[in-house]
C-alpha positions as CSV (number, residue, x, y, z in Angstrom):
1,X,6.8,-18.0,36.2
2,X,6.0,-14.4,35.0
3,X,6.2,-14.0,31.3
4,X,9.4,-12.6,29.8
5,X,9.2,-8.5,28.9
6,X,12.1,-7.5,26.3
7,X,12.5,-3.2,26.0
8,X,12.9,-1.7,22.5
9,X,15.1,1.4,22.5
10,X,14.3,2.8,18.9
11,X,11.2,2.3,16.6
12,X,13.4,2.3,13.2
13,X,14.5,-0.8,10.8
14,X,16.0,-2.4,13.7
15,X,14.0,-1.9,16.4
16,X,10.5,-2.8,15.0
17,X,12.0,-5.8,12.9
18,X,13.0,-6.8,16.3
19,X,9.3,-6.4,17.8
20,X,7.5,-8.5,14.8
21,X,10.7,-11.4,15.8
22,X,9.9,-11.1,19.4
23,X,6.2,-11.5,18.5
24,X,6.6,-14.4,16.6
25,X,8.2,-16.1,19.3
26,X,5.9,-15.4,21.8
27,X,8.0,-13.0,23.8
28,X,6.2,-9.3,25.0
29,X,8.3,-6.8,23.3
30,X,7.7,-2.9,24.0
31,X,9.5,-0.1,21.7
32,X,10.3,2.9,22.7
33,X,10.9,6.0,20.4
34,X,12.2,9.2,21.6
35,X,10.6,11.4,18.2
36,X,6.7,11.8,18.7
37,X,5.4,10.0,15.6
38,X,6.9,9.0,12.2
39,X,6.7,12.3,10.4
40,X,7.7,14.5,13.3
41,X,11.4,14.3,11.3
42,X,11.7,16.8,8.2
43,X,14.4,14.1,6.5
44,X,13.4,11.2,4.6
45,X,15.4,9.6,2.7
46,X,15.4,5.6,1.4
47,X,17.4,3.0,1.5
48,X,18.7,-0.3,-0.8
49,X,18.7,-3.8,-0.2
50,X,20.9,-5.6,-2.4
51,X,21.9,-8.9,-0.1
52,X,19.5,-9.3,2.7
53,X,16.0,-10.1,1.1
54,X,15.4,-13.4,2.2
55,X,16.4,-12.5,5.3
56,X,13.3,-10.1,5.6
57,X,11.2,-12.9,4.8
58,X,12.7,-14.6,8.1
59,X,11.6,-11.9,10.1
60,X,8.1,-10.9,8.7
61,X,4.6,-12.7,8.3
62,X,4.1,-14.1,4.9
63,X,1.2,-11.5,4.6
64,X,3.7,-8.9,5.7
65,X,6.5,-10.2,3.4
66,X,4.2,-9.8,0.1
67,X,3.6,-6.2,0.9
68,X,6.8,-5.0,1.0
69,X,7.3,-4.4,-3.0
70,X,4.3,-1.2,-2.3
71,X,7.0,0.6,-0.2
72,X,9.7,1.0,-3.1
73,X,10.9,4.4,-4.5
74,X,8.7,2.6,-7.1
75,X,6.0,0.7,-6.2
76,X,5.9,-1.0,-9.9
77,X,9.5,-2.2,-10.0
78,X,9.8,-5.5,-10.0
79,X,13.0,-7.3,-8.6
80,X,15.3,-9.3,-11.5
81,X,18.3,-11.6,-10.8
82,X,20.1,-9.4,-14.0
83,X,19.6,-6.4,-11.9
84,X,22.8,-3.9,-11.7
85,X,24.1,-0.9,-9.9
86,X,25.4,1.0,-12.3
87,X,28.9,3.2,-11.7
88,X,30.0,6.3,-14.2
89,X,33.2,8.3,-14.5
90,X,31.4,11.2,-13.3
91,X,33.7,13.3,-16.4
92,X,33.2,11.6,-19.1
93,X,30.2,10.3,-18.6
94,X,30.9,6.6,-19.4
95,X,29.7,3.8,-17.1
96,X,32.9,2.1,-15.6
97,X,31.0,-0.5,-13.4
98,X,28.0,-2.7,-13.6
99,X,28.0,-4.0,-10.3
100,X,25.7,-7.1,-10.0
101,X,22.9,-6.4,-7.3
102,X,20.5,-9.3,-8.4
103,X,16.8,-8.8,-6.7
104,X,18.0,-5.5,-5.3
105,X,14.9,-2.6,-3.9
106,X,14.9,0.2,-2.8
107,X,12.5,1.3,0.3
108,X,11.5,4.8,1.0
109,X,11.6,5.0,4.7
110,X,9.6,6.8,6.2
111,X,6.8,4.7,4.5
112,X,8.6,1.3,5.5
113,X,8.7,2.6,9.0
114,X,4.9,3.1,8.8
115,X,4.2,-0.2,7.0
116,X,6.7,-2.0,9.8
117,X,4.9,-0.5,13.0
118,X,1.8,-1.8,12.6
119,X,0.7,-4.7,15.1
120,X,3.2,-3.6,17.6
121,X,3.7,-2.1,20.6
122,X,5.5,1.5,19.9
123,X,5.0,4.4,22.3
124,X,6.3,7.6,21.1
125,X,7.8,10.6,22.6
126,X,10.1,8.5,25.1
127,X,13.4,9.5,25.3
128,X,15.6,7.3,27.4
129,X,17.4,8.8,30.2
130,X,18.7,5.9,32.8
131,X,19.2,1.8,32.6
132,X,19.4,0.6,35.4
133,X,20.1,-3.3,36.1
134,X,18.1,-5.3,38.5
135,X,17.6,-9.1,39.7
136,X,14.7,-10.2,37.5
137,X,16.5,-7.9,34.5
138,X,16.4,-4.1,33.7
139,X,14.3,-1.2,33.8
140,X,14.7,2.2,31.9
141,X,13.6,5.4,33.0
142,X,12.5,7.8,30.7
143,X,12.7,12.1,30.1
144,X,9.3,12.5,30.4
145,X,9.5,10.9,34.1
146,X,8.1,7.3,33.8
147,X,9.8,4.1,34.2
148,X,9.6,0.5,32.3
149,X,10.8,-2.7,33.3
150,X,11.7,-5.9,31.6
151,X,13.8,-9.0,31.1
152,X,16.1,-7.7,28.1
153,X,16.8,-4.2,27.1
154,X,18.3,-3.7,23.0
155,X,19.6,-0.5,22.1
156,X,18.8,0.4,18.2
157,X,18.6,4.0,18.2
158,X,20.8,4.2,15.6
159,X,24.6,5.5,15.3
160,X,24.5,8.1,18.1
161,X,22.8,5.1,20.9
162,X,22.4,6.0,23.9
163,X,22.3,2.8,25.1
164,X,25.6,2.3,23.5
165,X,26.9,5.2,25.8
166,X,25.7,3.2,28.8
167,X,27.4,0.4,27.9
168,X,30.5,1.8,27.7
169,X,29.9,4.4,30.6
170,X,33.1,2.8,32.2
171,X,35.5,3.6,29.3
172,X,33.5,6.3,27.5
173,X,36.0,7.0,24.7
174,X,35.4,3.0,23.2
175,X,31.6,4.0,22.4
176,X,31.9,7.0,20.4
177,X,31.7,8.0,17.3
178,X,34.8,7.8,14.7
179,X,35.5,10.5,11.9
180,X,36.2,10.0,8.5
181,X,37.5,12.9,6.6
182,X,35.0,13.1,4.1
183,X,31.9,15.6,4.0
184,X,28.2,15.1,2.7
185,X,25.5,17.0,1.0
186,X,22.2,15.7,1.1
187,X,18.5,16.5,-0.4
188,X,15.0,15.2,-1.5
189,X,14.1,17.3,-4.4
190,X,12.3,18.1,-7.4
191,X,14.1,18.3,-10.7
192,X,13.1,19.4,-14.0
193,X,11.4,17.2,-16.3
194,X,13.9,16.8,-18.9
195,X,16.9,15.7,-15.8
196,X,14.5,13.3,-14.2
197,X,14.3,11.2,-17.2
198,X,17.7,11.4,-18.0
199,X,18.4,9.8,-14.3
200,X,15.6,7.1,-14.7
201,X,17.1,6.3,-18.3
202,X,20.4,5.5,-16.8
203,X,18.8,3.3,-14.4
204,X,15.1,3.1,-13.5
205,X,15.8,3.2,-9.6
206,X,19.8,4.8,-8.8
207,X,23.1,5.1,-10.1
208,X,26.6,7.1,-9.0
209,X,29.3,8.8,-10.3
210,X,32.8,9.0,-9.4
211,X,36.2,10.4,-10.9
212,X,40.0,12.2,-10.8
213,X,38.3,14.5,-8.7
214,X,37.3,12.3,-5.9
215,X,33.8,13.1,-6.2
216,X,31.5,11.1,-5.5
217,X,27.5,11.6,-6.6
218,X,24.6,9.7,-5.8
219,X,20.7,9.7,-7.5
220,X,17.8,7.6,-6.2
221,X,14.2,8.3,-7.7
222,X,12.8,8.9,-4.0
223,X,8.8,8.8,-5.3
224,X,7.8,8.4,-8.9
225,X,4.3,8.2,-8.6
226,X,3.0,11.3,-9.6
227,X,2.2,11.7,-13.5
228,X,4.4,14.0,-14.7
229,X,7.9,13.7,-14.1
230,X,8.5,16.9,-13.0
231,X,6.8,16.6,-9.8
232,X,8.7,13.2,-9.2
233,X,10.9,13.4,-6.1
234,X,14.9,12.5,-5.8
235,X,17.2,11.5,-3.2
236,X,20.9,13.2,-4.4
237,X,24.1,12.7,-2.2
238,X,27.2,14.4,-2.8
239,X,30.7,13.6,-1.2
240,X,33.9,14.7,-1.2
241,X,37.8,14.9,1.1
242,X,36.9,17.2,3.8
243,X,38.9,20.5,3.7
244,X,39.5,22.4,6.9
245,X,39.8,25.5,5.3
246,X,36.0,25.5,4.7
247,X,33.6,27.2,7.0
248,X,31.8,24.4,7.8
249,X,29.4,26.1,10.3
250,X,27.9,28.5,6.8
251,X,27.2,25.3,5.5
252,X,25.2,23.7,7.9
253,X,23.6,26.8,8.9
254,X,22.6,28.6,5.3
255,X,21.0,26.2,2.8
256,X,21.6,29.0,0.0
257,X,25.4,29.0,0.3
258,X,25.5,25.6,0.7
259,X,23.6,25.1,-2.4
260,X,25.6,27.6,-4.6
261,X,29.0,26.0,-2.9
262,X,27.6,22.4,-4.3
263,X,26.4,23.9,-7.8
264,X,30.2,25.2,-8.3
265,X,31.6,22.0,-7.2
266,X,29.4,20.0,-9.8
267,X,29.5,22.6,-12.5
268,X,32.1,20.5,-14.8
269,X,30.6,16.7,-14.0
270,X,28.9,15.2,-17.1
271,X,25.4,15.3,-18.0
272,X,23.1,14.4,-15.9
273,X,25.1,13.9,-12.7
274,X,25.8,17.7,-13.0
275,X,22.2,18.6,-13.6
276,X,21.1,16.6,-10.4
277,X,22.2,19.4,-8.5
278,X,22.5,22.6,-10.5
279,X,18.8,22.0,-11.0
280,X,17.8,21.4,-7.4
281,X,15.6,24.4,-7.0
282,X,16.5,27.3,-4.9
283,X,15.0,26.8,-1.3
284,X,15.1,23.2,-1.5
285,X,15.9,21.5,2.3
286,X,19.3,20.3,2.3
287,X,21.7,18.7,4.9
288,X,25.5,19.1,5.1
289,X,27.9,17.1,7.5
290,X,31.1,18.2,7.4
291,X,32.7,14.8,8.4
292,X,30.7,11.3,8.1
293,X,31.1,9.1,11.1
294,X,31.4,5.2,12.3
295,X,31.7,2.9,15.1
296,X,33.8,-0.2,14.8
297,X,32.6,-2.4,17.0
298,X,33.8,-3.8,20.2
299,X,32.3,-6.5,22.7
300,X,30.0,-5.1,25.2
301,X,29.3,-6.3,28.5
302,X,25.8,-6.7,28.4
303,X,25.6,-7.3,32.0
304,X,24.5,-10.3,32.1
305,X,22.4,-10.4,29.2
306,X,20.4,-7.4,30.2
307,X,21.5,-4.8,27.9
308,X,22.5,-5.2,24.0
309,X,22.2,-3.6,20.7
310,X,21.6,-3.9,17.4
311,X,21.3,-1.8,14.1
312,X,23.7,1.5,13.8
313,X,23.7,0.7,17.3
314,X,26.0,-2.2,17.2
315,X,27.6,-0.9,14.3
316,X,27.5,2.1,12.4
317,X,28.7,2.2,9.6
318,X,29.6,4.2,6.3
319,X,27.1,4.0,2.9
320,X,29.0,3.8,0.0
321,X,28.6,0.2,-0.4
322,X,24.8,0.2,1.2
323,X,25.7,-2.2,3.6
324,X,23.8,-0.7,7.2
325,X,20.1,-1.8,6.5
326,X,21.5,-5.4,5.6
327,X,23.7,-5.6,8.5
328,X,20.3,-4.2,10.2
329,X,18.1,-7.1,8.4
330,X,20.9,-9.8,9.8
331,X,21.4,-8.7,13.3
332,X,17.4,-9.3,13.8
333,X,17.6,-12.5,11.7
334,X,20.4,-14.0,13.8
335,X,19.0,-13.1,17.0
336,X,15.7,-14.8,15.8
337,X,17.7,-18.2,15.2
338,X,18.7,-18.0,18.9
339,X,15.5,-17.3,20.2
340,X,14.3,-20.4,18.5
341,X,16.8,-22.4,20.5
342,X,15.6,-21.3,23.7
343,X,14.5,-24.7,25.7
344,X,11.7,-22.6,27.8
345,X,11.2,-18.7,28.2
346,X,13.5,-17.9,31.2
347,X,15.1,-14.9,31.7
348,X,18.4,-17.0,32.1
349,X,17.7,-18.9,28.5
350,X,17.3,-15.4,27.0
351,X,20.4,-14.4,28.3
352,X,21.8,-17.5,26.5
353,X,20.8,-16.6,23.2
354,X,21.9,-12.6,23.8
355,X,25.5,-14.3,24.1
356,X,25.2,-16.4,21.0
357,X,24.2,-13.3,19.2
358,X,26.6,-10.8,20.5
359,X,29.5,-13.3,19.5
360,X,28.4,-13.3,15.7
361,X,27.3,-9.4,15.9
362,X,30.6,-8.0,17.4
363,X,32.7,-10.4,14.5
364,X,30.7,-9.4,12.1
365,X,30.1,-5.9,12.6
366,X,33.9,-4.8,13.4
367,X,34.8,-6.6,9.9
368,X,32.3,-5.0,8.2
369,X,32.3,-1.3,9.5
370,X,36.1,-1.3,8.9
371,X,35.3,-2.3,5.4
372,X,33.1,0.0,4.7
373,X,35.6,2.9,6.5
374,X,38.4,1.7,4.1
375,X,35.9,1.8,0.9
376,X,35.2,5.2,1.6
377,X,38.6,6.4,2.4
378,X,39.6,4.5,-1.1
379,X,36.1,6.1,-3.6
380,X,37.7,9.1,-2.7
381,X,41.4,8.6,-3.9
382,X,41.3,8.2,-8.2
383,X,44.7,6.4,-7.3
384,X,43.0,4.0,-5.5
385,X,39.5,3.4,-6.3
386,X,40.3,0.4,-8.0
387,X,40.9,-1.6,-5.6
388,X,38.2,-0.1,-3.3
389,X,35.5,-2.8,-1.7
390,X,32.9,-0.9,-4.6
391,X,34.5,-1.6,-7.6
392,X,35.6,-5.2,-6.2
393,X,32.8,-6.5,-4.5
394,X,29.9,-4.3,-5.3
395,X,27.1,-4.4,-3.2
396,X,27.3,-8.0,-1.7
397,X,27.6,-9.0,1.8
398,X,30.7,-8.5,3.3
399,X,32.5,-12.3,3.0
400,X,33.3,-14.4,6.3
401,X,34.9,-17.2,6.6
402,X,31.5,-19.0,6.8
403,X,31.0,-17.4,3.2
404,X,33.8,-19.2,2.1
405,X,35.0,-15.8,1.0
406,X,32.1,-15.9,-1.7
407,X,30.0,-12.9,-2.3
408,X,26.3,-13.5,-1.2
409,X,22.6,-12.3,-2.2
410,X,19.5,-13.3,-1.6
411,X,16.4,-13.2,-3.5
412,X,13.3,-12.8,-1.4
């Protein structure tokens, strides 16, 4: 019986937590990433935790699992059941919200990406270009002209999947990309001393801002190791209602206008959620999207359990509740607890355990993307923010029915 091969499509959260789970079981797994190493990518940016934890643990070595605290925004923070995410009215300044995020981190990610990687089979610089189903299973050809072939095939290449376009190839319009009417401003920057203490006094890792003008900020200490604070680095998100009006196109395309069109929009917000970006110094790399984006998700036919998908993949999602690395985390958990089912490692008892997983994934993942749509629509509506998924389940897991409509963490 020739041993079972599974193909990677995407060497980020999902797709290398899904090489160390096929590793454990015993399964060759290949990933295959379309950028040509880890830093190729200007961004960085990091990402929180607040639910998933243990389910990390599932999916790692031990040895692994106790490293994970020296990829934090700060490697010295220590997890704490009392931990909160903290919420202020972005105009008065007073916090509104202490949402409960017990054992919460934060992971920079470009270094969790390196730190995940090692002991697996990546191979940069492949760009998939065709999937094409066979007897034994699947094989993908790639841009740069070579082919791979293998029992299983999981897309993870994020939100914009091309694997996910395959799928759907027959009805193209149920794999695309969703708008919300809400637009973004992103950077990793420097601030001055005095406004990077002011952040980590507020709350040694994040915090947001929102108010009655829909606003909503967001500041993560991105790396705090150096010395002085000064030279400390910070991830800052700004969103607001999308206005057509705007010429979108100078915003992606000229960083200073951008930059002096976010300074005027912040001008009036309290101390320090103002100063997080009037003091962003000039030149600074910034991102603007004019309207964020989501996939609720539908069943696939995975072709006989050739081709699936998992990450943004399967369902991208919003991040005002910090809910797509989790979801992430949990797709590569509960395909793990399928694999350990398997009765022998056949192609046919793979397939199996891709239709167990699809059936909890494509539940899951429409409930939770549609959540998250709805909480974004409603942190941008004063009149409604109350009632948003933020302010009434924090940062928790999305309840099921399994949950018993509870909200779930998960120390590690």
């Amino acid at each position: 019986m020739e041993p079972l091969r599974v193909l990677i499509i995407g060497a980020g959260s999902a797709g290398l937590l899904l090489g160390h789970v096929f590793k454990k079981a015993g399964i060759a797994a290949t990933i295959f990433e379309k950028d040509e190493s880890t830093t190729v990518r200007l961004r960085d940016w990091n990402f929180g935790v607040y639910w998933a934890q243990s389910r990390i643990e599932e999916c790692l070595t031990p040895e692994l699992s106790a490293l994970i605290d020296t990829v934090q925004t700060d490697p010295s923070y220590r997890r704490y059941a009392e931990s909160i995410f903290p919420i202020y009215h972005n105009v008065t300044g007073e916090m509104v919200q202490a949402l409960p995020a017990p054992y919460a981190i934060r992971l920079r990610r470009r270094a969790w990406i390196n730190f995940l990687k090692e002991g697996l089979d990546v191979r940069y610089g492949k760009a998939i270009d065709t999937i094409i189903p066979t007897e034994g299973g699947i094989t993908a050809t790639f841009k740069d002209g070579t082919n791979e072939s293998g029992a299983l095939l999981i897309g993870a290449e994020g939100a914009h999947s091309p694997t996910r376009t395959w799928l759907f190839q027959q009805s193209p319009e149920d794999g695309v990309l969703q708008k919300v009417p809400v637009s973004t401003f992103a950077t990793i920057s420097k601030l001055p001393r005095e406004t990077a203490l002011s952040l980590r006094k507020i709350h040694p890792t994040y915090c947001m801002s929102t108010g009655p003008n829909n606003m909503f900020t967001f500041a993560s200490v991105h790396d705090c190791t150096p010395e002085d604070p000064g030279d400390w680095t910070f991830m800052l998100l700004l969103t607001w209602n999308y206005d057509e009006t705007e010429d979108h196109a100078r915003l992606a395309n000229d960083p200073a206008f951008l930059l002096e069109k976010m300074q005027g929009l912040t001008k009036s917000l309290a101390y320090p959620h103002n100063a997080m970006v009037q003091d962003i110094p000039p030149g600074t790399k910034t991102w603007y999207t004019s309207q964020m984006t989501y996939w609720p998700t539908k069943p696939w036919d995975s072709r006989g359990g050739r081709v699936t998908l998992a990450g943004d993949a399967a369902h991208a999602m919003t991040f005002h509740r910090g809910q797509g690395l989790g979801n992430a985390i949990t797709d590569v958990a509960e395909l793990q607890t399928r694999l350990r089912a398997m009765k022998e490692h056949t192609r046919e008892e793979l397939a199996l355990a891709v239709d167990g997983y699809e059936k909890e994934v494509w539940k899951r993942g429409y409930h939770t993307v549609i959540e998250n749509r709805d909480n974004t629509l409603a942190v941008h509506d004063w009149n409604k923010i109350s009632q948003s998924a933020l302010f009434v389940k924090g940062t928790a897991k999305s309840p099921t029915p399994e949950d018993g409509g509870k909200r779930t963490f998960s120390p590690i």
